[in-house]
N, C-alpha and C positions, 0 to 999 in steps of 0.2 A: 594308727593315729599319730605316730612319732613323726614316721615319717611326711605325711599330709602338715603336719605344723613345719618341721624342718623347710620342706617344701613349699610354702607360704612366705616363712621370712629370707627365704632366699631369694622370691620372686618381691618382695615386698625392697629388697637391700639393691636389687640391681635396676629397682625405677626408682629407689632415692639416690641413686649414682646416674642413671641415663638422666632423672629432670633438674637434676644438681648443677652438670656440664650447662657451660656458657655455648649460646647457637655461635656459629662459625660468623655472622653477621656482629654479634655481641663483643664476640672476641675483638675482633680487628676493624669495626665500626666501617663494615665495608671498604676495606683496603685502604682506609685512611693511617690506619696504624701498623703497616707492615711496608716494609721497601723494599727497594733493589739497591745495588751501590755500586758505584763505577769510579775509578782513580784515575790518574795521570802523574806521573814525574816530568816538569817541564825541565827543558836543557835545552842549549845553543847548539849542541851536537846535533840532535833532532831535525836541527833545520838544512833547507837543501840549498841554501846561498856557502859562498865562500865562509870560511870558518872566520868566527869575531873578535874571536879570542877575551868575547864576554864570561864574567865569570857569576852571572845569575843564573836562577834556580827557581825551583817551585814545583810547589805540590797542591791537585786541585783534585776535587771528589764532585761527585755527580749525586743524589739519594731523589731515586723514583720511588714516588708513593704505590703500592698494587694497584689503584683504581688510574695511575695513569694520568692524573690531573695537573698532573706538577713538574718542572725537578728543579732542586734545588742543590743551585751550585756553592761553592765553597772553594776559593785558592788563596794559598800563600802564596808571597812573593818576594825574593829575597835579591838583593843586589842593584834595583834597580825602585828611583825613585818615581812616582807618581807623576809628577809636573812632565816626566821624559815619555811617557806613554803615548803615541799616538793611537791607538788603533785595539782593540784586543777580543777575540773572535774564538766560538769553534767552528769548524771546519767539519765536513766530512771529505774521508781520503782512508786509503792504507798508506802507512808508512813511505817515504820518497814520492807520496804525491802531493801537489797542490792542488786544496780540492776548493768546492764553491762553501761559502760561509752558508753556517745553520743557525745561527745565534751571535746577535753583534752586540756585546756589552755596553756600546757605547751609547744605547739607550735608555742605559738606568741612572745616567748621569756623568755629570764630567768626573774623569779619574783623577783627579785630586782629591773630588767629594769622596767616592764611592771606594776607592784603594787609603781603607784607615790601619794605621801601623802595620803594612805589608799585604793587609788580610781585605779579600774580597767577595761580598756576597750577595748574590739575586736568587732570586724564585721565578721562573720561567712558566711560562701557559700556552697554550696555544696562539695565543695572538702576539706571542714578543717571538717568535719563530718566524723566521725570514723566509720570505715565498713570491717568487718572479714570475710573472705573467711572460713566458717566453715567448714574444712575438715569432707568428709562421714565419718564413722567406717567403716571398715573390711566387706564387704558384708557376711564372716561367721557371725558375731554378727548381722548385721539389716540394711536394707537399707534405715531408717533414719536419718536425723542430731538428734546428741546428743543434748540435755537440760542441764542446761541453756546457750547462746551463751558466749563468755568469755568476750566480747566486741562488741560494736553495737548494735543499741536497734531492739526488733520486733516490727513491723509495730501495730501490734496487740498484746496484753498480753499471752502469752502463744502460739505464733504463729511464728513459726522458719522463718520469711520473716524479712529482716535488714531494715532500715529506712536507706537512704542516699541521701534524699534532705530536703533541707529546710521547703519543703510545707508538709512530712512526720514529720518532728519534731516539725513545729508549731502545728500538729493534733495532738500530743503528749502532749503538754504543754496547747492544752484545754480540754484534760482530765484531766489533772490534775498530770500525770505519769512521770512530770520529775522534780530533784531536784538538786542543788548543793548542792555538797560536796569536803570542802578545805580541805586540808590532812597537819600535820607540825609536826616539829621532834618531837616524843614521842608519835602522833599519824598518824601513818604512814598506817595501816591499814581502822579502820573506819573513822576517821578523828575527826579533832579538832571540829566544826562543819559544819551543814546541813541545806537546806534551802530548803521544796515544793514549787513547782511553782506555781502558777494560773493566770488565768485573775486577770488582774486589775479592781478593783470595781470601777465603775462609777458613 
């Protein structure tokens, strides 16, 4: 009989602990409350023009929500003022490339507005991701798309398919293949400097 009762609140203890636990759904409100995280250190070294002998800096963080609907960026920026900004982009590339732009900042407003005491910040969607209708060539020339795309990143390196979602550009940023790059008058081309992405180290 001892053991039938023992037996009982033992099975009675482990479905007040299984119905106790919060569903995986409860927890993290369907991936709205769990992320990924992605850094950069910008530097003038980074970049592949002649050296500036600028002495800005900055640090910019990427946070993917799990469900993929979002990322929200985040950079400091040190040495250089707002009003000098032309241009400020991330890019996909590995390192010593210039790659096509995936995100161009300068749709959240003018960088006076939007650069307040160094610090800058948007929330990205799928519709503020940059995406190029790559016109064919000439069916006499070739009935492929030309290389490299001029803007919009490929899904894959060397693979003429554009990235324009979220959950394509988070698989970007853990390989490793995306970087900022702030552009300002005098360097308008490669920019002042660059920043590789990566996961954040844990």
């Amino acid at each position: 009989m001892k053991i039938i009762i023992g037996l009982l609140i033992s099975a009675l203890f482990a479905l007040t602990i299984l119905f106790s636990l919060p569903t995986n759904a409860q927890n993290q409100r369907f991936g709205d409350d769990s992320f990924t995280e992605y850094e950069a250190y910008l530097h003038p070294a980074q970049e592949l023009g002649p050296a500036s002998g600028s002495k800005a800096k900055g640090y910019g963080r990427i946070r993917f929500p799990r469900n993929l609907s979002s990322g929200n960026v985040n950079v400091q920026i040190v040495g250089i003022a707002p009003a000098n900004i032309t241009a400020f982009h991330i890019h996909c590339g590995t390192p010593d490339v210039l790659g096509p732009i995936i995100v161009n900042f300068a749709q959240f407003g003018e960088f006076n507005n939007t650069v307040v005491n160094g610090r800058f910040s948007a929330s990205i969607t799928n519709e503020k991701l940059t995406f190029v209708k790559q016109p064919l060539p000439p069916p006499s020339l070739s009935s492929r798309p030309t290389l490299p795309l001029p803007e919009g990143c490929p899904s894959e390196l060397n693979i003429p398919v554009q990235v324009n979602t979220i959950a394509g550009m988070e698989a970007l940023a853990r390989k490793g293949v995306l970087y900022f790059n702030l552009h300002t008058k005098g360097h308008e081309f490669y920019g002042e400097m660059r920043g590789q992405i990566y996961p954040v180290e844990k």
